[in-house]
N, C-alpha and C positions, 0 to 999 in steps of 0.2 A: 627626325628628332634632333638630329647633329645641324642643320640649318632650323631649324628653331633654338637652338645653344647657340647659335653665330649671333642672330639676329636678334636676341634679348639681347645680350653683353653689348652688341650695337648700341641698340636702343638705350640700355641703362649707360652709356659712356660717360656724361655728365657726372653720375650719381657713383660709379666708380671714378673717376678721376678725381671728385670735389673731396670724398671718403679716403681714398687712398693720401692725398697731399694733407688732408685734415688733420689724417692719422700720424702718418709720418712726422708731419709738423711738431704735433704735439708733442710725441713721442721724442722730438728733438728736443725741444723745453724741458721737458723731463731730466735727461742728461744733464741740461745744462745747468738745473738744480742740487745735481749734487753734491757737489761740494758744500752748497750753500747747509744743505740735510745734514750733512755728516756731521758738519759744527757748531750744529746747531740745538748742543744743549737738550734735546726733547726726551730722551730716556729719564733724566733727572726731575724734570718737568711732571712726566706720567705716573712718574715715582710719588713724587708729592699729591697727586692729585685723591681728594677723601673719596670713598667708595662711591656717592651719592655719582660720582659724575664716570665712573665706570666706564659706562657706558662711550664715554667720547674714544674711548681707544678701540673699538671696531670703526669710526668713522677715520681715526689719524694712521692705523694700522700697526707693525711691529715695529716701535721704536728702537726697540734694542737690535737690531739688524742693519741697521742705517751705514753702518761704517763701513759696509761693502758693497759694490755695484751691484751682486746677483742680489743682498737680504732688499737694496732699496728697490730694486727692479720689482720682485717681489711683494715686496711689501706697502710701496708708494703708488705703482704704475698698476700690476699686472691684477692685484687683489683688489685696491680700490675702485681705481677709474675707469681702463679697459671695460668692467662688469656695466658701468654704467652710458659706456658707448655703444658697446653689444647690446644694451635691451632698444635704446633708439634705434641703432643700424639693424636689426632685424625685424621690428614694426614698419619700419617705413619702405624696406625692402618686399615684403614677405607680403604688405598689403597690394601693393604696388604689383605685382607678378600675380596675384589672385584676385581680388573683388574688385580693385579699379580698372584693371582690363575688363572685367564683367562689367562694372557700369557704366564704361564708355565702350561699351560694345564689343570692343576688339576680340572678346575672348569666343561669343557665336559667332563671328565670321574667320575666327581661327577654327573654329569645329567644323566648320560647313567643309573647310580643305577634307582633301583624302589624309588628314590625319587624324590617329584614334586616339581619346581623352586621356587615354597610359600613356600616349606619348609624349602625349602636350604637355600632361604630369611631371614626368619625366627630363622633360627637355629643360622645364624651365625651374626642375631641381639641380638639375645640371649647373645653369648658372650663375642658382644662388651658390654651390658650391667652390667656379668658378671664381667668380666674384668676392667670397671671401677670401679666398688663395690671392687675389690681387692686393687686398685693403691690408691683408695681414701681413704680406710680404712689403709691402709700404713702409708698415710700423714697425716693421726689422730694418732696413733701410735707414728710419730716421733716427734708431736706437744708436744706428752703427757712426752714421753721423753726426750725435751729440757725442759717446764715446769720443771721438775724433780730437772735434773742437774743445772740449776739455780736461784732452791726455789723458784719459781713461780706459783702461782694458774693460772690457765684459767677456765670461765666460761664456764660449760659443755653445756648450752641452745647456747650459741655464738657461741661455737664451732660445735654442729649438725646440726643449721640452718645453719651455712656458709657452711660448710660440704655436707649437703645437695643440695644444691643452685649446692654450686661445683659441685657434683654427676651428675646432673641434667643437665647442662651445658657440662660437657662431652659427656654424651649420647649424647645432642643436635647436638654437632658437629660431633660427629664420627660418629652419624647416617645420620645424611646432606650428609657427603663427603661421606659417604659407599653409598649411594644413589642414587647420583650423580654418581659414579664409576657403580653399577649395569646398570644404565640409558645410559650411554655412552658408558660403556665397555672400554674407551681408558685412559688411562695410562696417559697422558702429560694431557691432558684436565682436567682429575680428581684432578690431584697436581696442575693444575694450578688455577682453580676454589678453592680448598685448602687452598690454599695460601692469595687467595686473600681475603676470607670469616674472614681467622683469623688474618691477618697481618691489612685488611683493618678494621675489627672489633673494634683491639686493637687501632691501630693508631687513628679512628675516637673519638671513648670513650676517650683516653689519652689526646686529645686537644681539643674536642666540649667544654670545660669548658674558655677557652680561647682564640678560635677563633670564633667568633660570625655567619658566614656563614655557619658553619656546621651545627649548632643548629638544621634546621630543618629537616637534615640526621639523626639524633641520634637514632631514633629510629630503623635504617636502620640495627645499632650494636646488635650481639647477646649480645656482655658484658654488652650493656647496661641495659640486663636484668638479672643483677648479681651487684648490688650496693651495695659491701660488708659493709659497712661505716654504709648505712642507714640499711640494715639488723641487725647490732649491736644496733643502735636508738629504730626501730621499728619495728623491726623480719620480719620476709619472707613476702611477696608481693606477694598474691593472681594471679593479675596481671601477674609479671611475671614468675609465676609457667605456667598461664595461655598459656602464650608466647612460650614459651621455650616448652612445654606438644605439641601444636599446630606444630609446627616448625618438628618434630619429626615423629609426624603423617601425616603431608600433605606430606614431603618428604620419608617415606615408602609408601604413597599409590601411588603416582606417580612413586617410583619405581617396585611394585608389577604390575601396567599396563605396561610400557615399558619392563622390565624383563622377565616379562609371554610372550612377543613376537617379543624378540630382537635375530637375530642371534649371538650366541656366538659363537666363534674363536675356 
């Protein structure tokens, strides 16, 4: 199982190094706008804005927090955008280790080895595991190097809990969709259920704050259990470590029963 965890990270090396510099990158622009954020008028702005357009303040996030590194981190970086790299970095990941190894064969001539489907399971949850410890530890990295360049402290406790939360929320997804893809084996299915887990996640979270009829869906979002804002208030939430841990495990173990007895391709 531990040389099948070598030998994916191998194989993924492109797709973690292009992810991790992507990340970090970003993650440094970020920094590098804050100053630009902080004086830049937008609480006053949001203020005036008529109720009709409500709405735009889950897509701009907590304006009134801006004027410090952890509310912008928070509220700019880790609640808005993060959520919507994590829904791409774990479809393209999670398809990629499940149905396109099956459609390009590789995944029956990994069977055929003396290794059992728990372990190949297994091995190549490992990686995605793996693999997000890399990408994430990138984008702490480039936080710390925007910090840098524009003489900026960050609180180190703000930045491991979000850090964390993040960590965690990745696994979450990329272990769902890798699951999902063991479970069905089929390509289109897998991106499409994908798709709709993080687009409809993000979308829901972005506007249950201003549309009143979502409300009682909200909890239906993974991001909802990722509230970077109040994680800077009142640190990580039991809860939804609780959630997201849950989430993780019930979709490995319903993939370990289908997997163990699904004809592969």
């Amino acid at each position: 199982m531990f040389n099948l965890l070598r030998k994916t990270i191998y194989d993924k090396r492109v797709f973690i190094i292009g992810w991790s510099v992507g990340l970090a990158f970003f993650a440094f622009l970020m920094i590098l706008f804050f100053p630009a954020f902080k004086d830049s008028g937008l609480e006053q702005l949001m203020a005036a804005l008529p109720p009709e357009l409500k709405a735009l303040k889950g897509l701009i996030g907590d304006v009134n927090a801006l004027s410090t590194t952890s509310g912008y981190l928070a509220g700019q970086f880790f609640d808005i955008r993060m959520p919507m790299f994590i829904s791409v970095f774990a479809v393209i990941l999670a398809v990629g280790l499940s149905v396109k190894d099956e459609d390009d064969g590789y995944m029956r001539t990994l069977l055929a080895l003396p290794l059992s489907r728990i372990k190949v399971l297994f091995g190549k949850l490992l990686a995605i595991v793996a693999i997000c410890v890399f990408t994430n530890l990138a984008m702490v990295a480039g936080l710390y190097l925007g910090a840098i360049a524009v003489n900026v402290s960050l609180d180190i406790m703000v930045v491991l809990n979000l850090s964390l939360v993040n960590l965690l929320l990745s696994v979450c997804m990329t272990a769902l969709v890798y699951s999902i893809g063991l479970i069905t084996g089929k390509r289109g299915i897998t991106m499409a259920l994908g798709v709709i887990i993080g687009a409809g996640s993000f979308l829901l979270t972005t506007f249950v704050k201003s549309v009143d009829w979502l409300k009682p869906y909200e909890n239906v979002s993974l991001f909802h259990y990722f509230p970077a804002t109040d994680i800077v208030k009142n640190g990580i939430s039991l809860m939804d470590i609780v959630v997201l841990s849950s989430v993780i495990l019930v979709s490995i173990a319903v993939a370990v029963i289908f997997f163990r007895r699904r004809d592969v391709r």
